[in-house]
N, C-alpha and C positions, 0 to 999 in steps of 0.2 A: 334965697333958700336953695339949696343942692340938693337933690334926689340921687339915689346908687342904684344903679340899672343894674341887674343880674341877666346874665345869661340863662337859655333857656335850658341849655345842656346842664348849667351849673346849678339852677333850681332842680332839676330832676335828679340830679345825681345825689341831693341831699337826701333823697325819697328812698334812696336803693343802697340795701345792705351791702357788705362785704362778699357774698355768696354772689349778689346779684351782680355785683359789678363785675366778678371774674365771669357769670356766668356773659352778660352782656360782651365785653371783649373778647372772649373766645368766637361769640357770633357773628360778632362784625368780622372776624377773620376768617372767612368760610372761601373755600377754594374756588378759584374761576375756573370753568370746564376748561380744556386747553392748554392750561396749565401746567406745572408740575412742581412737584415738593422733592427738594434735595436734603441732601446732607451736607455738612457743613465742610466746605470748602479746604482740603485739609491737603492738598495736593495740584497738581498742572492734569494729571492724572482723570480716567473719564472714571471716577466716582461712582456710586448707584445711584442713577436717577429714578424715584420712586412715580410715576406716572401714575395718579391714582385717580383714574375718570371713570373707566367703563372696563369692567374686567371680569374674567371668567376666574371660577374656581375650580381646584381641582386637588384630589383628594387620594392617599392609598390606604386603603382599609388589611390591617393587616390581623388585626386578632378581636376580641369582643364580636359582639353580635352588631345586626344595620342599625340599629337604634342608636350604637355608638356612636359609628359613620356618621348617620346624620347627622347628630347631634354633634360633633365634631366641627363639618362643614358648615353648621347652621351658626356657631359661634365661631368662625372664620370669618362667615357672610356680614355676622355686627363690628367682628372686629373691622372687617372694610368701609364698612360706613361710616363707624366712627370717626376713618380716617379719610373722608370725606370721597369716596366712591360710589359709581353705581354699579350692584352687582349685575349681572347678565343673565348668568346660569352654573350649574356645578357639575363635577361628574367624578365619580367615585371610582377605583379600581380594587377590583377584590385581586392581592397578592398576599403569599408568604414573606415577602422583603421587597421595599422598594427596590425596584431596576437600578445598579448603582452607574447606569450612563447616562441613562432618561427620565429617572424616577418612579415612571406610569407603564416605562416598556413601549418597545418600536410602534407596536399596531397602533396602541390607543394615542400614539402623540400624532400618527396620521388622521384619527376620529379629532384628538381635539383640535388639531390646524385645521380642519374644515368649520368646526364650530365656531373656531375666533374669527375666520373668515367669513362666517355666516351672520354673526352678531355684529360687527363691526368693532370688537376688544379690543384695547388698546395694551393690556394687562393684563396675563397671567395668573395668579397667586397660587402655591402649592401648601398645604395646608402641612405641612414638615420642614424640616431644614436640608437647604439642599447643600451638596458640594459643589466646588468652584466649576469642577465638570461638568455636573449633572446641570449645572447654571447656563455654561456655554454653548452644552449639545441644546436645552430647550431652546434658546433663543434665535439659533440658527435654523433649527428645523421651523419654528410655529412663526418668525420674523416679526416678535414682539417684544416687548418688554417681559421680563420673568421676574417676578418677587416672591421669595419665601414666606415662610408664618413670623420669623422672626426677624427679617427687614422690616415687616406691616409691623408688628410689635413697638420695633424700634419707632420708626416714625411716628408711631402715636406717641409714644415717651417722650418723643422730641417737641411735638406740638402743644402738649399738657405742663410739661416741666416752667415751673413758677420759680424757684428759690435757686441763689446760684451756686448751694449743691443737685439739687436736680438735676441741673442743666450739665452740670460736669459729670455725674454718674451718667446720664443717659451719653454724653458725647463718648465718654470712655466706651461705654457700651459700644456703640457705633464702627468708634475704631475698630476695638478688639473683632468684631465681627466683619469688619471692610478690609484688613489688613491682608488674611487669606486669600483675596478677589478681589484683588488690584487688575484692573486692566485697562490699555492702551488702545489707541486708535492706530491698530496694524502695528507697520513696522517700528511706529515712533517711540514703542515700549524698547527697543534694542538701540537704540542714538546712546551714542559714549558721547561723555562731557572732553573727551582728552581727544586726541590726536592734533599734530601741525595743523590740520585746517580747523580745527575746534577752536571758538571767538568767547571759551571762556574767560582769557586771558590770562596772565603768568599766575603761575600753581596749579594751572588745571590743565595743564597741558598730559600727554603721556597715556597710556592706555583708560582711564576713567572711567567712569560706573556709570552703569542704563542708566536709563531713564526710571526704569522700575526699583532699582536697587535705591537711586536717590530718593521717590518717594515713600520707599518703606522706612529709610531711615528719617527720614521726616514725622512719620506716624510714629516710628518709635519714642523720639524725643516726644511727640506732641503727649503719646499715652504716658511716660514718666512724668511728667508734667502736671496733667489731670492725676496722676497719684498722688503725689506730694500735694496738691491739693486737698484734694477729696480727705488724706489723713490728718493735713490742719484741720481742718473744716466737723472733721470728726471727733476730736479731742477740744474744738469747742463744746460740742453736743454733751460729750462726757462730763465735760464742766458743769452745765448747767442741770444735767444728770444727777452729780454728784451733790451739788446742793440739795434738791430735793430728797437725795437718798440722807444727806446730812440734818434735812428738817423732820425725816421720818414719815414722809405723807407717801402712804402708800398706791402704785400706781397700776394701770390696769391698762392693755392695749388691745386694741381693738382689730381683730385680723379675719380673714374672710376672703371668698372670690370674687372677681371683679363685680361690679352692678351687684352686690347683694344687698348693698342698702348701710354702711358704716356708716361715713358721713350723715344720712338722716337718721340714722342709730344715736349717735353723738350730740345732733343736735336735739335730740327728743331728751336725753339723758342730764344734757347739760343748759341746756336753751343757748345753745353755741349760734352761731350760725355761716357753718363751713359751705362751701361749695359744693351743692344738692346738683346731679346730672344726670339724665337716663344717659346714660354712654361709659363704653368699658373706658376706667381708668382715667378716669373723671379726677381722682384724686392722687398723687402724686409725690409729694411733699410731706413728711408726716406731720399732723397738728395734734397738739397737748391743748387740753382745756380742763379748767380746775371743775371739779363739780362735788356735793355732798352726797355722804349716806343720809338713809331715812333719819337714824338714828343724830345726824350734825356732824359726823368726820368727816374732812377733810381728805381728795384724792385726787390724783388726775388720770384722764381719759387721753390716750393718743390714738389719730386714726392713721393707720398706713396703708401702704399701697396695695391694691389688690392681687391676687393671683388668677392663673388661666391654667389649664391645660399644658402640660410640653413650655413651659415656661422660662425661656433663651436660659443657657448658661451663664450668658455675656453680662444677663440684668439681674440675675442671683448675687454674681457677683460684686456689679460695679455697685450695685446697694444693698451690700452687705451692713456701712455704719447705718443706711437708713431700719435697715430691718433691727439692728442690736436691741431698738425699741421693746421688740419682743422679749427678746431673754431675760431684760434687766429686770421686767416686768413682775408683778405679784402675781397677779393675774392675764390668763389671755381669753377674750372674750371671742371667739370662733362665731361669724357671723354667717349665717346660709340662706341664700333664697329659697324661700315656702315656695314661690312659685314656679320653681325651674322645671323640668318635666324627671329631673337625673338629678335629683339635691346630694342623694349617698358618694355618685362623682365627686362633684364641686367637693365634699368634705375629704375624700381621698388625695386628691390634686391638691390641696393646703397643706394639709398635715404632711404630705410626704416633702414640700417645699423646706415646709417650718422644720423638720426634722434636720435637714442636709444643712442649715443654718447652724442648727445651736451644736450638729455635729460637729460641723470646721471649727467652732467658737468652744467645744470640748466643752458646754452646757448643758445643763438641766433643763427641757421645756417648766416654765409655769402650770399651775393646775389650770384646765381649760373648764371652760362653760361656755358650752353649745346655745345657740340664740338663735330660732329659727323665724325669721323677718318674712315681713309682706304676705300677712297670713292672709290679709283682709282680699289680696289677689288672689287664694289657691284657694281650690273646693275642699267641703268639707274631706271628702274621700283622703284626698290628698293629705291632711293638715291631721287625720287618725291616722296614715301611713306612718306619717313622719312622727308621730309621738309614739309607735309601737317598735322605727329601729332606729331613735335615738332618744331613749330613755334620760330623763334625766334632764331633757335643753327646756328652756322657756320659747314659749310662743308670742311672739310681739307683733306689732302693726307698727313702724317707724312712723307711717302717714297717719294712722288715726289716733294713735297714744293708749293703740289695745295691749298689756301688759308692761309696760312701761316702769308700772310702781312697783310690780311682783318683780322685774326685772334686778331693780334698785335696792330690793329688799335681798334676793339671791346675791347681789354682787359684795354686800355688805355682810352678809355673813359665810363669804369665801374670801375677804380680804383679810389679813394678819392684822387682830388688835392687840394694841400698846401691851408690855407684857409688865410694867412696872404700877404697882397702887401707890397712888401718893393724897396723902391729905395735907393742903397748903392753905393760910388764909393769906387773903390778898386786900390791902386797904384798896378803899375807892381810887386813889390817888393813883394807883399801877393799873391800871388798864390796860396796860401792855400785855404783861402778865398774864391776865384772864384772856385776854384774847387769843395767844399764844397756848394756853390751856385746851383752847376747845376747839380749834385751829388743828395743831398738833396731835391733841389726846383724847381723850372718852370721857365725858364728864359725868359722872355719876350723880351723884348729887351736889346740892349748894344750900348753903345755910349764909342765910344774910346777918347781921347785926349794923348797929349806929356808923362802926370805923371801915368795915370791910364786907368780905364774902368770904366764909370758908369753902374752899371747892376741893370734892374727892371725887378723883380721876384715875383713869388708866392711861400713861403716859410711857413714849419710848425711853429708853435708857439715858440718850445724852440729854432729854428735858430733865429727867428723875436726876440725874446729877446736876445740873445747874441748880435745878430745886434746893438739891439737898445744902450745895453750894451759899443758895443764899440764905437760907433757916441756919446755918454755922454760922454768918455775917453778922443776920437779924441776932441771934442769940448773945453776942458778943457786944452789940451795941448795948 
């Protein structure tokens, strides 16, 4: 008799969802203090090394009130953790314009070099984007590592990205953002590949390009590259787009800021089960998943990627096919933290995202419906503010399943029904047919008899024509 031993990893793994297992492998990949997370290797060139251990924050407040400030730096502080940091401490500066040598201005970067020296930072981070300058005066002055908001951005894109368009929109990102702040170790950025003593050997001899002109054009080739790419890779999308748009099942996408809760929106919606994370930008990738109205039609839900605040250029851009999601869309269902302290932000920072999108794309946004999530976390106070200045959104609980069905019930009667009545009888024997009916269209009513089902529907134009199509066929036989 022969027994089959299973492994004990491989018994458990049966236990654990799709959600679970991404969530599992991300954990096991957690940074060793001492450490450091690069960027991908795209050059000889000294790269930005993201040192992300123990880091101070640092901030210019330039217009809004301190509550902005704060709240600015406080979603700086998560984005750092995320990306596997510990904060230190923060420190704000009230200007008209950042300093455009030092960011913060002479005084304060001599207050914040005492405090990185005090703390023991390793890290930086300026909660804006700095210039290649404004990069190399901090670094020399404070003798640390210096990261932007949208290096940290980047690098969390880099460690989330699942699909290997992701991974090519965020590298592109990268480029386009490292290409400006190229720099060398001293003199070695000036070495020419040419001259008599140059051991490039024949063809390379002769006056020759730095060192830095050779890696730029290395990036360049690398970022045409990831284009051509990323554009196949997007006209498969459209492909599969386009069926759906071809079977007429109307679709709905799901958009919001980061951590507001899509993903368990989604899965409450559809009983999906996508990758559920307290961490910004948890999701990445965009996911489609079919799900019904109350009423039996047929739609899908896509969730994408979230937004923040000052949101890179670099990532509007390089996931642009990911976001088309949104335009192609019937509906967009605008997701917001109940629990944020500034939800009326968060809704501003989307919509003026989503706008600059379907601008370049010379778009229509979709009709929106506001969904205000994680009620069951915000006090009542809170949860009357938000229903008195956004009239009109549903209140939901993703984690307890509080609105869930009003939800369901709102989304189905702001999606486009079938515009064509058709009454068809369908014998038992076509089951295809029926199922395709109700699948497809709106079934109104059904009358059974011995042979068949007569079924009267509201169905899109290219079913009503196949219908009409086969009732000529039937007629003739």
């Amino acid at each position: 008799m022969t027994t089959s031993m299973q492994r004990p990893d491989e018994a458990r793994e049966e236990f654990l969802s799709g959600g679970d297992l991404e969530r599992s492998e991300r954990a096991a990949l957690r940074r060793v203090a001492g450490l450091s997370t690069e960027l991908a290797d795209v050059s000889e060139v000294e790269y930005r090394r993201l040192r992300l251990e123990r880091v101070v924050l640092v901030g210019v407040w330039t217009d809004g009130d301190v509550a902005d400030a704060e709240a600015s730096l406080a979603e700086l502080a998560r984005l750092a953790e995320t990306a596997g940091s510990e904060v230190l401490d923060g420190l704000v500066q009230r200007r008209q314009r950042p300093d455009p040598a030092t960011y913060i201005g002479s005084g304060k970067v001599l207050e914040l070099r005492d405090l990185v020296a005090d703390s023991g930072a390793d890290t930086v981070i300026c909660d804006g984007e700095l210039s290649p300058g404004q990069l190399r005066q901090l670094e020399d002055k404070l003798k640390v590592k210096v990261i932007d908001r949208t290096a940290l951005i980047l690098d969390i894109f880099a460690s989330h990205a699942r699909s290997r368009e992701g991974k090519a929109q965020v590298e592109l990102a990268q480029l386009r953002y490292l290409l400006p702040r190229l720099r060398g170790w001293g003199d070695a950025m000036s070495r020419q590949a040419g001259g008599q003593m140059g051991n490039g050997g024949i063809g390379t001899r002769g006056p020759g390009e730095t060192k830095l002109e050779t890696d730029r054009r290395r990036i360049h080739k690398r970022i045409s590259k990831l284009r051509r790419e990323i554009l196949d890779m997007s006209r498969m999308r459209e492909t599969k787009r386009g069926r759906r748009i071809a079977n007429e099942i109307p679709s709905v996408a799901i958009a919001g800021y980061t951590n507001a809760g899509k993903s368990s929106l989604l899965n409450a919606i559809t009983g999906a089960d996508v990758l559920v994370e307290d961490a910004l930008f948890a999701t990445l990738d965009p996911t489609t998943r079919r799900g019904t109205t109350p009423d039996g039609r047929t739609l899908t839900y896509t969730d994408t990627v979230g937004f923040v605040r000052h949101l890179p250029h670099q990532l509007v851009d390089a996931f642009h096919s990911t976001l088309e999601e949104v335009g192609e869309a019937q509906l967009l269902v605008h997701v917001v933290d109940g629990a944020d302290p500034r939800p009326e932000r968060q809704v501003s920072s989307v919509r003026d995202v989503l706008a600059e999108i379907t601008k370049d794309r010379d778009e229509q946004m979709p009709p929106e419906l506001l969904v205000v999530n994680k009620t069951d976390a915000a006090d009542e106070v809170a949860v009357a503010r938000l229903r008195h200045l956004l009239p009109g959104a549903v209140f939901v609980s993703a984690r307890t399943g509080a609105g869930i069905e009003a939800l369901r019930e709102r989304i189905a009667e702001l999606i486009p029904r079938p515009d064509s009545l058709v009454e068809v009888f369908v014998p038992y024997t076509d089951g295809r047919l029926a199922a395709r009916l109700h699948a497809e269209g709106e079934v109104l009513e059904e009358r059974h008899s011995d042979e068949g089902t007569t079924i009267r529907a509201r169905v899109g134009e290219s079913l009503a024509a196949e219908l009409a199509d086969s009732l000529v066929e039937a007629a003739a036989d």
